[in-house]
PDB file of N, CA, C and O in Angstrom:
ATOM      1  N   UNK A   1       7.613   5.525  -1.080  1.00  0.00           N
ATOM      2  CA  UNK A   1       7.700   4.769   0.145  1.00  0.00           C
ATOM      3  C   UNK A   1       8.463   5.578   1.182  1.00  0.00           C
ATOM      4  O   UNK A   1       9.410   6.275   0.820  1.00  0.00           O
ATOM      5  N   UNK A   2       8.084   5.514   2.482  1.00  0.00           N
ATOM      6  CA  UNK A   2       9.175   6.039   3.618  1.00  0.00           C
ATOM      7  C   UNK A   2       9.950   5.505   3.807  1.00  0.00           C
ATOM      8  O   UNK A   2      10.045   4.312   4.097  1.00  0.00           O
ATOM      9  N   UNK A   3      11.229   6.841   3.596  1.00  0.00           N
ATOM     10  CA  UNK A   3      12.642   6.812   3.962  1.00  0.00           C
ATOM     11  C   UNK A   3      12.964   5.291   4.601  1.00  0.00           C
ATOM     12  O   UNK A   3      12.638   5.302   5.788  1.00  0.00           O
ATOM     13  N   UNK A   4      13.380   4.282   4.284  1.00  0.00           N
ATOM     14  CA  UNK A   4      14.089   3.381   5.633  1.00  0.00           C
ATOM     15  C   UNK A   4      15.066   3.709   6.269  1.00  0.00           C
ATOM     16  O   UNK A   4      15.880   4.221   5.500  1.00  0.00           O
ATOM     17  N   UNK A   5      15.488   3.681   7.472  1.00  0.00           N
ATOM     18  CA  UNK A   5      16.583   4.065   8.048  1.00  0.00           C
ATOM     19  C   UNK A   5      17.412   2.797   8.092  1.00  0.00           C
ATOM     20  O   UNK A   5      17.990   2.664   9.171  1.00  0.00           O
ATOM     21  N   UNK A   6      17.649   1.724   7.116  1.00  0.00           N
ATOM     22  CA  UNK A   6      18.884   0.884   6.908  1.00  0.00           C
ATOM     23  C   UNK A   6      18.772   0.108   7.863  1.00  0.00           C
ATOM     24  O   UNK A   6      19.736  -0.545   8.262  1.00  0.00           O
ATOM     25  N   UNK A   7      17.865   0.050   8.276  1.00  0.00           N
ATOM     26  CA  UNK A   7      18.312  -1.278   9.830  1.00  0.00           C
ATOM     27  C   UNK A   7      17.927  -2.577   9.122  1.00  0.00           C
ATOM     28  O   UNK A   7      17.031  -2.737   8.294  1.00  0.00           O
ATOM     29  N   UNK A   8      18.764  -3.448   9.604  1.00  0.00           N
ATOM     30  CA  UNK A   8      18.733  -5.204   9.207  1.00  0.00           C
ATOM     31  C   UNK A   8      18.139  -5.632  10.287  1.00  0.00           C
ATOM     32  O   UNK A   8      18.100  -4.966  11.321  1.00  0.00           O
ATOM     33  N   UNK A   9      17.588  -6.854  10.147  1.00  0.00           N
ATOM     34  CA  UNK A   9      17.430  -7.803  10.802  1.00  0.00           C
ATOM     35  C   UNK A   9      18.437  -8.776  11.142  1.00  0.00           C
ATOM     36  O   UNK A   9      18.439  -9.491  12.143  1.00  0.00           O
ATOM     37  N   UNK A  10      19.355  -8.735  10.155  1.00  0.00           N
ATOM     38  CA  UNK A  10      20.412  -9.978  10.113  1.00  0.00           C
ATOM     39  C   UNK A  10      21.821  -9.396  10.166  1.00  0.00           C
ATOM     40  O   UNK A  10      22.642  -9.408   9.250  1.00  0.00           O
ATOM     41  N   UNK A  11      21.989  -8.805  11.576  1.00  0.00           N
ATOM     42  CA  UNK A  11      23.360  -7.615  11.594  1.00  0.00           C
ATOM     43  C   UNK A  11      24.003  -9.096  12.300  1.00  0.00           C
ATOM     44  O   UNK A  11      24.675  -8.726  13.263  1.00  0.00           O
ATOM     45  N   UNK A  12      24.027  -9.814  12.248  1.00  0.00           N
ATOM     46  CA  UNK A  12      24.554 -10.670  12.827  1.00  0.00           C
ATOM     47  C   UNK A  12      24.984 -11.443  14.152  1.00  0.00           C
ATOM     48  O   UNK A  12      24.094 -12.103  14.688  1.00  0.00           O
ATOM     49  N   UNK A  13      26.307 -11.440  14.771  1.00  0.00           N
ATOM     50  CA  UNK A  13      26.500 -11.515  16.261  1.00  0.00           C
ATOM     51  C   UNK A  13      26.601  -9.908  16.672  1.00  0.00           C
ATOM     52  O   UNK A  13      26.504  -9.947  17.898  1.00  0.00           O
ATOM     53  N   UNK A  14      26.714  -8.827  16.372  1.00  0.00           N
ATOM     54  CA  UNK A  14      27.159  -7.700  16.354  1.00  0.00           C
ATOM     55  C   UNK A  14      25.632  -7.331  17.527  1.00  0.00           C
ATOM     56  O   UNK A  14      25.618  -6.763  18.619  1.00  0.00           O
ATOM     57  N   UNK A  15      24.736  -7.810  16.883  1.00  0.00           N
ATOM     58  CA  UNK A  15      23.264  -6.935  17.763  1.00  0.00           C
ATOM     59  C   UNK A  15      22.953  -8.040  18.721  1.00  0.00           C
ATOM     60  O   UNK A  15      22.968  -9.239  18.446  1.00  0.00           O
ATOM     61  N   UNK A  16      22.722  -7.601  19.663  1.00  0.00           N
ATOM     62  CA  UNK A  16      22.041  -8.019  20.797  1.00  0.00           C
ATOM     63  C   UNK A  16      20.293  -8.381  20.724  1.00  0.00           C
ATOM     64  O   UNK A  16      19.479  -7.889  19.942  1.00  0.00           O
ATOM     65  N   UNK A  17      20.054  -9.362  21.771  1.00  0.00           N
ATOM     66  CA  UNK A  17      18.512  -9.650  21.439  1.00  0.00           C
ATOM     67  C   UNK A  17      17.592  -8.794  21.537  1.00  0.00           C
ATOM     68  O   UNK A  17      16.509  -9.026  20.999  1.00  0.00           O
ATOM     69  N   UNK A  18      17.776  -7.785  22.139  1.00  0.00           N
ATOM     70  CA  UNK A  18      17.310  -6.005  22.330  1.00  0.00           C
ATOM     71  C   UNK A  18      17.457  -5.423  21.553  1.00  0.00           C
ATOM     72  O   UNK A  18      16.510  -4.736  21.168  1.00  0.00           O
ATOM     73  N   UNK A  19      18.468  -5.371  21.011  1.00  0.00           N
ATOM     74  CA  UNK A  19      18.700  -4.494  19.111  1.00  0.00           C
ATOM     75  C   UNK A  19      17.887  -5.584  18.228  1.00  0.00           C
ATOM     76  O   UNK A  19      17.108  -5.006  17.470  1.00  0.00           O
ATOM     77  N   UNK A  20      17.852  -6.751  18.129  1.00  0.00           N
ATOM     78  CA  UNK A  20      17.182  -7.071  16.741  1.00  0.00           C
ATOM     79  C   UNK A  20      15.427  -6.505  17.122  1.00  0.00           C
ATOM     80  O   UNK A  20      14.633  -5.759  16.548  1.00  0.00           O
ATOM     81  N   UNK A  21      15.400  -7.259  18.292  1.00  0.00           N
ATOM     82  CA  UNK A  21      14.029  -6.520  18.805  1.00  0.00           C
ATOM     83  C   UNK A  21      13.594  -5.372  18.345  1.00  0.00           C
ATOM     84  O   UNK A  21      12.489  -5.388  17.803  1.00  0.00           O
ATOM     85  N   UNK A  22      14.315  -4.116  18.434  1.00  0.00           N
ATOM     86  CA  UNK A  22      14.200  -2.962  18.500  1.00  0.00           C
ATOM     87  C   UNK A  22      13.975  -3.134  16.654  1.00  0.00           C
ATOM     88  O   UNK A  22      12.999  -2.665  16.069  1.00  0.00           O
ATOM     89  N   UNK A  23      14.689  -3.619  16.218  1.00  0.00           N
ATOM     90  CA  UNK A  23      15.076  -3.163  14.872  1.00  0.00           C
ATOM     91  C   UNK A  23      13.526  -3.710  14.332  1.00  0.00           C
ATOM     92  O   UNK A  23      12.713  -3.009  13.730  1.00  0.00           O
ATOM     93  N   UNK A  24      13.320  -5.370  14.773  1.00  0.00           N
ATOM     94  CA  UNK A  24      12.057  -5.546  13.594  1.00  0.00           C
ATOM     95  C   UNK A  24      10.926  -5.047  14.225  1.00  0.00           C
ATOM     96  O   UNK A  24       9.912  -5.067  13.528  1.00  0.00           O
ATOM     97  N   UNK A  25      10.769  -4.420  15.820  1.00  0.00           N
ATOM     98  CA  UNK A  25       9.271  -3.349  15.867  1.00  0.00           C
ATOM     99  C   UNK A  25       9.439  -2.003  14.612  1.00  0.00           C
ATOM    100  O   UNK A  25       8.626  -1.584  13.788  1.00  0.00           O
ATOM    101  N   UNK A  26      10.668  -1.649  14.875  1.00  0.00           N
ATOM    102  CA  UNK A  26      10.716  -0.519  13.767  1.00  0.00           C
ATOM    103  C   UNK A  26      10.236  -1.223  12.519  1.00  0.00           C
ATOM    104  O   UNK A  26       9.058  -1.056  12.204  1.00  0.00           O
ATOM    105  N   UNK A  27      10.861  -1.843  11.915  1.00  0.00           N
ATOM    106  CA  UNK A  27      10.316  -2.496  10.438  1.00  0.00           C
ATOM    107  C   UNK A  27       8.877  -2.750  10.709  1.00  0.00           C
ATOM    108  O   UNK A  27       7.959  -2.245  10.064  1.00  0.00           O
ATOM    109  N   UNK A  28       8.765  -3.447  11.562  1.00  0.00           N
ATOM    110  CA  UNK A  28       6.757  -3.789  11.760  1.00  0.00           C
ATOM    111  C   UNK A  28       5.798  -2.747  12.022  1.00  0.00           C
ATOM    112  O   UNK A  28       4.602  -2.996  12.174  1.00  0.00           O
ATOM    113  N   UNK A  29       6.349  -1.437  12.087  1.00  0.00           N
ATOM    114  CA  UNK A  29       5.920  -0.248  12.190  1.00  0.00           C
ATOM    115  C   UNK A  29       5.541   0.735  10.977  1.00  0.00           C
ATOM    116  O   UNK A  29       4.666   1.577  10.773  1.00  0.00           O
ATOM    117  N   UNK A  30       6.900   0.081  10.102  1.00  0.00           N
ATOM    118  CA  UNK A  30       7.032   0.706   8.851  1.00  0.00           C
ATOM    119  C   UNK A  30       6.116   0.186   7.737  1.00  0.00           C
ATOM    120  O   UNK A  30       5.671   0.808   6.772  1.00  0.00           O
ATOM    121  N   UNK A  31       5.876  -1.500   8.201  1.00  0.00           N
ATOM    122  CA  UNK A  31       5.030  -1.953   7.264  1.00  0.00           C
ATOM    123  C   UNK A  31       3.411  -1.320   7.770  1.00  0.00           C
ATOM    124  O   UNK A  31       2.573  -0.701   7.115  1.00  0.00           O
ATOM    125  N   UNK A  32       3.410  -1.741   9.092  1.00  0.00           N
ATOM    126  CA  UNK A  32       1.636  -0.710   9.460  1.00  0.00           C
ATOM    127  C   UNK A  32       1.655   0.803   8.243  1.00  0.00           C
ATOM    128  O   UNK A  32       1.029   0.898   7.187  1.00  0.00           O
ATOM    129  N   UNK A  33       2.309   1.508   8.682  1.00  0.00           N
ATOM    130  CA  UNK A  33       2.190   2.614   8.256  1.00  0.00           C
ATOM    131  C   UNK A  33       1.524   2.760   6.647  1.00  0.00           C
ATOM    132  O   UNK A  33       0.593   3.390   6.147  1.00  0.00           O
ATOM    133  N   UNK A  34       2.709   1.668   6.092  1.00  0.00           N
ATOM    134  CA  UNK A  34       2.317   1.616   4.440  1.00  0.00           C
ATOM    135  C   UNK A  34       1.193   0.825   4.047  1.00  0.00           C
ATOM    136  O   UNK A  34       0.553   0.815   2.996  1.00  0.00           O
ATOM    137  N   UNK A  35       1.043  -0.058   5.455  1.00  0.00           N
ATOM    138  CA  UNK A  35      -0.782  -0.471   5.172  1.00  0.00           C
ATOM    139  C   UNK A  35      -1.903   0.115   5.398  1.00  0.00           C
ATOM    140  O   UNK A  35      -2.939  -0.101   4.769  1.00  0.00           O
ATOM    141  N   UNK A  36      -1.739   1.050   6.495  1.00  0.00           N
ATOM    142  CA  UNK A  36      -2.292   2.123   6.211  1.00  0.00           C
ATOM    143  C   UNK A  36      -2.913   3.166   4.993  1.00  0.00           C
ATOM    144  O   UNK A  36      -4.037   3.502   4.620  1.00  0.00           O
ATOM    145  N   UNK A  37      -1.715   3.425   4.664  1.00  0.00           N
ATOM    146  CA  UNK A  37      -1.686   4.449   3.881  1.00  0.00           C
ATOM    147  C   UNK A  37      -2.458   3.913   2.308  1.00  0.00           C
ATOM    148  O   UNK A  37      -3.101   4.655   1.566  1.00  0.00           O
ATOM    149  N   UNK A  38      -2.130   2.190   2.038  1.00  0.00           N
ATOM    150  CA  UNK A  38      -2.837   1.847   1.244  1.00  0.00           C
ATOM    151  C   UNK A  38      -4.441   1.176   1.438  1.00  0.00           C
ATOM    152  O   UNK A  38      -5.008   0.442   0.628  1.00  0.00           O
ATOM    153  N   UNK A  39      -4.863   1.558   2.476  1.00  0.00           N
ATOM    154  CA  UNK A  39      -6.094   1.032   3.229  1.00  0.00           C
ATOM    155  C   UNK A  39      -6.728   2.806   3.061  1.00  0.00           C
ATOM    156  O   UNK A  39      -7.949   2.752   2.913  1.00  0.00           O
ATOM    157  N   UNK A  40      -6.316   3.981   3.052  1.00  0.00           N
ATOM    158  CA  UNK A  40      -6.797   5.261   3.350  1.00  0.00           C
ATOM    159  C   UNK A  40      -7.216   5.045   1.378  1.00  0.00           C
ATOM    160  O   UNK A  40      -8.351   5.044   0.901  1.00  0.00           O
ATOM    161  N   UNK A  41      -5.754   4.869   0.522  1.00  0.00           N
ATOM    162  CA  UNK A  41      -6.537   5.260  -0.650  1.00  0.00           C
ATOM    163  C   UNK A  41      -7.371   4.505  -1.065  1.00  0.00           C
ATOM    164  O   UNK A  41      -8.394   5.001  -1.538  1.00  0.00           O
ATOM    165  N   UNK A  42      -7.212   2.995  -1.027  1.00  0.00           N
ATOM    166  CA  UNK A  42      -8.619   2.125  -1.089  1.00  0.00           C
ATOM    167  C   UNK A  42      -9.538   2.844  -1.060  1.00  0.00           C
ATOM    168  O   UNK A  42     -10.205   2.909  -2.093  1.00  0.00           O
ATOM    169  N   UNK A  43      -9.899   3.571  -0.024  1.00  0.00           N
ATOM    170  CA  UNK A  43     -11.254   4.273  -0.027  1.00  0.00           C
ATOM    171  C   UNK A  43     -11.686   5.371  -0.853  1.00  0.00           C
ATOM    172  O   UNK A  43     -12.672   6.106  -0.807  1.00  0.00           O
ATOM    173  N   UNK A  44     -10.405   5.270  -1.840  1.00  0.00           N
ATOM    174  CA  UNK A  44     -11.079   7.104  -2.644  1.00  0.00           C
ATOM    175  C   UNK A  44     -11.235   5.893  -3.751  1.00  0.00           C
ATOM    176  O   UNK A  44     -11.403   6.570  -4.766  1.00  0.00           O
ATOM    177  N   UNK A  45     -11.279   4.673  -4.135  1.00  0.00           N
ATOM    178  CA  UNK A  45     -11.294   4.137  -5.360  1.00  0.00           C
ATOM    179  C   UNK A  45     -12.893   3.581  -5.281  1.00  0.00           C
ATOM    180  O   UNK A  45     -13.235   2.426  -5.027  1.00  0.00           O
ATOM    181  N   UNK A  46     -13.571   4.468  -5.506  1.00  0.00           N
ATOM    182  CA  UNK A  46     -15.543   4.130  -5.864  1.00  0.00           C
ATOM    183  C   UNK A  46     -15.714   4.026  -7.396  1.00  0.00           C
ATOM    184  O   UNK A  46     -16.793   4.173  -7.970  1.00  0.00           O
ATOM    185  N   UNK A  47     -14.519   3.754  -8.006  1.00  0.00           N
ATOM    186  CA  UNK A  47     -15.075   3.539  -9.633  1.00  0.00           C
ATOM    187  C   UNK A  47     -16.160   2.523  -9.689  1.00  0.00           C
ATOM    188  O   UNK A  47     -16.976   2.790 -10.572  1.00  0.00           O
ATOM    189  N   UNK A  48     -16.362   1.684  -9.171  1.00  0.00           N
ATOM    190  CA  UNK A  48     -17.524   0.717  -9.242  1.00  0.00           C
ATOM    191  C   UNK A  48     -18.775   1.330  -9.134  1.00  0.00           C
ATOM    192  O   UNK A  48     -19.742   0.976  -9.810  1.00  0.00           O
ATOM    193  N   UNK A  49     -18.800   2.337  -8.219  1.00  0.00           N
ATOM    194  CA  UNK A  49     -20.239   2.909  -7.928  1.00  0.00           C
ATOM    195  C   UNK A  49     -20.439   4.114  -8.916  1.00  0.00           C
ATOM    196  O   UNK A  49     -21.441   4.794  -8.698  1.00  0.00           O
ATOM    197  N   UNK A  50     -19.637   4.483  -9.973  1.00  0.00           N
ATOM    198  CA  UNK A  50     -19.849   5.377 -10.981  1.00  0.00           C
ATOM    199  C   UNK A  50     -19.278   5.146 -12.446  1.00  0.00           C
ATOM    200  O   UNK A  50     -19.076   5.962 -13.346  1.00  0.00           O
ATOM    201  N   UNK A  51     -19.090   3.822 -12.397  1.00  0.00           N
ATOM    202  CA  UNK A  51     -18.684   3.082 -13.487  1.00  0.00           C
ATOM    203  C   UNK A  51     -19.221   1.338 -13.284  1.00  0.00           C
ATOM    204  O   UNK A  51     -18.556   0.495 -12.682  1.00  0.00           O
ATOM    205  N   UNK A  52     -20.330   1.129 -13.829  1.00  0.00           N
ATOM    206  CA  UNK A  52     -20.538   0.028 -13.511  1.00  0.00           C
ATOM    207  C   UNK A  52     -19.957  -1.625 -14.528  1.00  0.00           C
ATOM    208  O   UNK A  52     -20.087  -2.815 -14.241  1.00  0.00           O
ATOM    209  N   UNK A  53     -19.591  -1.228 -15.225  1.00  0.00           N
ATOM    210  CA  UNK A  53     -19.387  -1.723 -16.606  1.00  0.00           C
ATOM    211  C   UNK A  53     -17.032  -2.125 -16.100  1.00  0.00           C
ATOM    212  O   UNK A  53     -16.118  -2.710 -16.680  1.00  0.00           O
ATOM    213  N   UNK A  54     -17.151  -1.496 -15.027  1.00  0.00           N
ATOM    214  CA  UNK A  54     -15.775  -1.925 -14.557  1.00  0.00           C
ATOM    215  C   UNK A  54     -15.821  -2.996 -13.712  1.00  0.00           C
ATOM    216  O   UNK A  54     -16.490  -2.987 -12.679  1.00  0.00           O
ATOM    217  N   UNK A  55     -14.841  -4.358 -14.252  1.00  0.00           N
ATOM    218  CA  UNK A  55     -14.559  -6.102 -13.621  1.00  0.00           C
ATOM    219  C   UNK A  55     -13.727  -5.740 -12.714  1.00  0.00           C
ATOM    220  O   UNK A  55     -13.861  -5.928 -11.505  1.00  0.00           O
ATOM    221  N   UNK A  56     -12.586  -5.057 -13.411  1.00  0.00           N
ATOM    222  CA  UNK A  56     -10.986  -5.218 -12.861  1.00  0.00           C
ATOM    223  C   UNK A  56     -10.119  -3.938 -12.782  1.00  0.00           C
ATOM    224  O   UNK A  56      -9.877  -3.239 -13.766  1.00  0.00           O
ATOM    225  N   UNK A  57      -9.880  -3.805 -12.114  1.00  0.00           N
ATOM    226  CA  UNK A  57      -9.050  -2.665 -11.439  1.00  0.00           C
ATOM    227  C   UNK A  57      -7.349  -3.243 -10.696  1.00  0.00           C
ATOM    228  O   UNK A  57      -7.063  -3.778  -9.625  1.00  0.00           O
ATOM    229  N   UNK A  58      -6.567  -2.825 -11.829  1.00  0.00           N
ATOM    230  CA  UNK A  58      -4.994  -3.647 -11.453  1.00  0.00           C
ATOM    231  C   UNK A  58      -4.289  -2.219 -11.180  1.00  0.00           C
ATOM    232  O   UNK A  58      -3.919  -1.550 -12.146  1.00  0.00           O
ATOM    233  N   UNK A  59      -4.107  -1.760  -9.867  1.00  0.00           N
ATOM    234  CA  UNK A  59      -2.967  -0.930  -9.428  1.00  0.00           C
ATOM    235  C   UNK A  59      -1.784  -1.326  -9.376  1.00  0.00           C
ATOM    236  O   UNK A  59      -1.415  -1.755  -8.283  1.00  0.00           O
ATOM    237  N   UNK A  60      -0.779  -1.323 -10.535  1.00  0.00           N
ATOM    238  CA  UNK A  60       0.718  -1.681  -9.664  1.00  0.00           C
ATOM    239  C   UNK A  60       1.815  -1.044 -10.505  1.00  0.00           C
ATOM    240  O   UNK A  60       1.883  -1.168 -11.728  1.00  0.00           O
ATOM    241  N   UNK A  61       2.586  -0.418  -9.828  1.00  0.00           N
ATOM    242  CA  UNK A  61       2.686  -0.548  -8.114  1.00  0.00           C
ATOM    243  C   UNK A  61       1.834   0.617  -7.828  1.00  0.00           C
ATOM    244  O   UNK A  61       1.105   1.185  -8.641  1.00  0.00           O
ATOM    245  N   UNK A  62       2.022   0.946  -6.449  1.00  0.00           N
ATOM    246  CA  UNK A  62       0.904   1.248  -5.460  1.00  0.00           C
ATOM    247  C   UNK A  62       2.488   2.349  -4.890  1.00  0.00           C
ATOM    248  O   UNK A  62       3.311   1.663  -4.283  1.00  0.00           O
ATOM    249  N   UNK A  63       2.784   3.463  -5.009  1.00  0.00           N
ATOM    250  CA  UNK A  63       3.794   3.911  -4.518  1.00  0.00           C
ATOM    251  C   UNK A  63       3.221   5.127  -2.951  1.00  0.00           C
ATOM    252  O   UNK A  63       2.807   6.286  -2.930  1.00  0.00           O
ATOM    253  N   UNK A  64       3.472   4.171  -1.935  1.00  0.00           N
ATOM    254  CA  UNK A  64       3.074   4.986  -0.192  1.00  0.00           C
ATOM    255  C   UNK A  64       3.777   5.602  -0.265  1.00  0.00           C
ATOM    256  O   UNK A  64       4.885   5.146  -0.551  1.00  0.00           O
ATOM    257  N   UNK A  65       3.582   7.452  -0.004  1.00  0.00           N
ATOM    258  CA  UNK A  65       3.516   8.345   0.419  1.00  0.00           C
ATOM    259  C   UNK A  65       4.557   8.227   2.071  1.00  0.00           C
ATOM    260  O   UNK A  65       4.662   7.165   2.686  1.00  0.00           O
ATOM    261  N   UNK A  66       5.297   9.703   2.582  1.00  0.00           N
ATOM    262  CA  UNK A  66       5.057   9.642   3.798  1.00  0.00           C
ATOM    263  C   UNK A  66       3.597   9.769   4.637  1.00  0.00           C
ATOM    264  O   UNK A  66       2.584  10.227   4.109  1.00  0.00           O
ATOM    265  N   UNK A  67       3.662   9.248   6.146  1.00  0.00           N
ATOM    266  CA  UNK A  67       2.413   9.592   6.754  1.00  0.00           C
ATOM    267  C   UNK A  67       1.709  10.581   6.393  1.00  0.00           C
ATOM    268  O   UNK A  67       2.281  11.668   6.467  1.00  0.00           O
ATOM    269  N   UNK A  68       0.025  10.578   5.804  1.00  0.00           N
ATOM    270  CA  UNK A  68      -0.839  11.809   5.934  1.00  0.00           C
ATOM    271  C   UNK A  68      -0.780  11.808   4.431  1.00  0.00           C
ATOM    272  O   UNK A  68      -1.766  12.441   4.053  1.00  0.00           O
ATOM    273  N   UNK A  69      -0.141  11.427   3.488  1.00  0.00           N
ATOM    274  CA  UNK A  69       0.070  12.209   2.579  1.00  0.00           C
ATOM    275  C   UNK A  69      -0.238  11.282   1.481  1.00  0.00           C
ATOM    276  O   UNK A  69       0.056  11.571   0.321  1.00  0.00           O
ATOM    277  N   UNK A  70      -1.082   9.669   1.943  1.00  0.00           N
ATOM    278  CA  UNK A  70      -1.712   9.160   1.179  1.00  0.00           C
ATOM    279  C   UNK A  70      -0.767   7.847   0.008  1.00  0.00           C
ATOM    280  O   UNK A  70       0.371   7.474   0.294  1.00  0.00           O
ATOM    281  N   UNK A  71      -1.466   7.370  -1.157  1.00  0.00           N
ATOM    282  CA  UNK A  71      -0.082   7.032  -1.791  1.00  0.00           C
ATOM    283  C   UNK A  71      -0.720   6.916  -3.688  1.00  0.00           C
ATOM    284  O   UNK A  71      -1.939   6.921  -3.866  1.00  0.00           O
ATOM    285  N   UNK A  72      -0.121   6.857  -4.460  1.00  0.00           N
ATOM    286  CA  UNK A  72       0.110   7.123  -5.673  1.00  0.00           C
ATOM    287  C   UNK A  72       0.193   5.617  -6.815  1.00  0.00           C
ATOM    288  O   UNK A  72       1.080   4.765  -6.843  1.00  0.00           O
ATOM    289  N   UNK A  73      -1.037   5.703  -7.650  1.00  0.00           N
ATOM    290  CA  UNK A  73      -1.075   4.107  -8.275  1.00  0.00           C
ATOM    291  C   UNK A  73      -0.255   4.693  -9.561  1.00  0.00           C
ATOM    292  O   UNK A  73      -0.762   5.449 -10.389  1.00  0.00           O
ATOM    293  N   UNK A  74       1.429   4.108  -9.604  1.00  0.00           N
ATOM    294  CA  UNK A  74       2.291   4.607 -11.090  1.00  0.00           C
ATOM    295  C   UNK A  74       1.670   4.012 -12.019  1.00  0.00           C
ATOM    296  O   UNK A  74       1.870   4.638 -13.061  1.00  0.00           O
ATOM    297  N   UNK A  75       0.766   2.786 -12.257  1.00  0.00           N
ATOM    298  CA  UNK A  75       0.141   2.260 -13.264  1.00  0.00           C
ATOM    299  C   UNK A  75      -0.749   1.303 -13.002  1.00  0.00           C
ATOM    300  O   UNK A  75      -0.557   0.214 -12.462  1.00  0.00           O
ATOM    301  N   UNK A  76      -2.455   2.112 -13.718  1.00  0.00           N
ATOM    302  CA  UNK A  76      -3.101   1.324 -13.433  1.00  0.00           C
ATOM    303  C   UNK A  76      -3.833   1.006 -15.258  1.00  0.00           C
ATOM    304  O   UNK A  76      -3.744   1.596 -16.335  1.00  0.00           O
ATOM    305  N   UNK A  77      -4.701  -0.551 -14.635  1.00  0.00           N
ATOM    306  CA  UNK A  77      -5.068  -0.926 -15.633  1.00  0.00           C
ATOM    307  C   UNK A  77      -6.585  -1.169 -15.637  1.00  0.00           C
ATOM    308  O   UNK A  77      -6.580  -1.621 -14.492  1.00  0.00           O
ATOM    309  N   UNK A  78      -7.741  -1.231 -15.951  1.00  0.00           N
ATOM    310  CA  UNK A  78      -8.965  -1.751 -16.189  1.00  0.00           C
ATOM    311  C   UNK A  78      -9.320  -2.296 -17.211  1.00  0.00           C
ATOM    312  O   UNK A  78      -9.210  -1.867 -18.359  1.00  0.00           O
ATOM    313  N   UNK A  79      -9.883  -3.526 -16.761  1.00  0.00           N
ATOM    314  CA  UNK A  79     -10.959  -4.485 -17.431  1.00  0.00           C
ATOM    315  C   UNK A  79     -12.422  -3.861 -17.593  1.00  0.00           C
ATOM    316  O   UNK A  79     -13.052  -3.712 -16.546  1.00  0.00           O
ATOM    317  N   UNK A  80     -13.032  -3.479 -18.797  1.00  0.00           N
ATOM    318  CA  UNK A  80     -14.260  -3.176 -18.759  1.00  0.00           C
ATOM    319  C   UNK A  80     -15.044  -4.227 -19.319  1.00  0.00           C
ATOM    320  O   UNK A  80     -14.488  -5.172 -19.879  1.00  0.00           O
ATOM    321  N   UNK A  81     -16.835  -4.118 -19.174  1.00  0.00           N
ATOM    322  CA  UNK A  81     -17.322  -5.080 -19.624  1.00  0.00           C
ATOM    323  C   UNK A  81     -18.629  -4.046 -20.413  1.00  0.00           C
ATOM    324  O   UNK A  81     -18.984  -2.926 -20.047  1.00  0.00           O
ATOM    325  N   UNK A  82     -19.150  -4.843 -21.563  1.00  0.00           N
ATOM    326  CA  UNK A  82     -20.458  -4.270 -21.944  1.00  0.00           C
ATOM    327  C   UNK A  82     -21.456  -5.329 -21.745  1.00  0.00           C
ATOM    328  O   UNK A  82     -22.186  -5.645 -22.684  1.00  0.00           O
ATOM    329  N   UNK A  83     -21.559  -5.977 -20.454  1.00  0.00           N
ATOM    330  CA  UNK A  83     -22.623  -6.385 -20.244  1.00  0.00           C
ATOM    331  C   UNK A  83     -23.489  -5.821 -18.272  1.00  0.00           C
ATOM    332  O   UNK A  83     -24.308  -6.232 -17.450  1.00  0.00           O
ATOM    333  N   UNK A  84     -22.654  -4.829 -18.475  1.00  0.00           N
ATOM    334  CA  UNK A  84     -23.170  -3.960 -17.075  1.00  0.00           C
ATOM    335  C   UNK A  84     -24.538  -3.667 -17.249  1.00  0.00           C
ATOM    336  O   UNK A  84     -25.172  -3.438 -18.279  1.00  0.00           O
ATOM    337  N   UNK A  85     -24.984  -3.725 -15.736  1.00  0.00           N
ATOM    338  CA  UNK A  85     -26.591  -2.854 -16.209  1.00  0.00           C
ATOM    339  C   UNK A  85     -26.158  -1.651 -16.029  1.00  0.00           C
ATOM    340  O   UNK A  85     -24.947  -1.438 -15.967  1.00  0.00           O
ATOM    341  N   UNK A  86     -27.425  -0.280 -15.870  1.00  0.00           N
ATOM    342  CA  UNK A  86     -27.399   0.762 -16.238  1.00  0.00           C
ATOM    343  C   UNK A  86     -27.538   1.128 -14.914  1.00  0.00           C
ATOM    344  O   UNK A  86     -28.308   0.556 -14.142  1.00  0.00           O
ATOM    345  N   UNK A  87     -26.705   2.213 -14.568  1.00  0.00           N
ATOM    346  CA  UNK A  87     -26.635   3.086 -13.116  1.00  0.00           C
ATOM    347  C   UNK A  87     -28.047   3.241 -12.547  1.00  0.00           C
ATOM    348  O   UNK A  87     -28.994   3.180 -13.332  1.00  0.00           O
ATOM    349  N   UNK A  88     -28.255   3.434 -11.264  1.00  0.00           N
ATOM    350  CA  UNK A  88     -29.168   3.506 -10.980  1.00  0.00           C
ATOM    351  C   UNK A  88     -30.521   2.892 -10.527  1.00  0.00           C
ATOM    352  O   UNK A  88     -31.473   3.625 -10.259  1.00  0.00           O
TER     353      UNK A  88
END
């Protein structure tokens, strides 16, 4: 996941309505990014179209990468079936 740079939402009376502002575009930025990044590898996962006999596909966790650099399934699991038809 990318670095967080520690900012709260809940700094208390201390931040101004301009600092929390500031703080949750940054966080709402941080979450785009990592939806991103799990929307880019979505697309390299075509096991269905070269494995037909695959139900279920359980990625978790799903560990995002910095920007560009994609993200990493630490454990995945599949459900297969033998009642697939035949490729093609």
């Amino acid at each position: 996941m990318p670095a967080h740079n520690g900012l709260r939402l809940d700094d208390g009376d201390r931040a101004t309505p301009r600092q929390q502002q500031t703080r949750a575009d940054e966080q709402l930025q941080l979450v785009q990014e990592e939806l991103r990044a799990l929307a880019a590898a979505s697309k390299h996962v075509d096991l269905v179209e070269i494995m037909p006999e695959l139900v279920e596909l359980d990625l978790n966790p799903v560990i995002v990468l910095p920007p560009g650099q994609g993200a990493i399934a630490v454990d995945v699991r599949m459900r297969l079936t033998t009642d697939a038809p035949e490729p093609g």
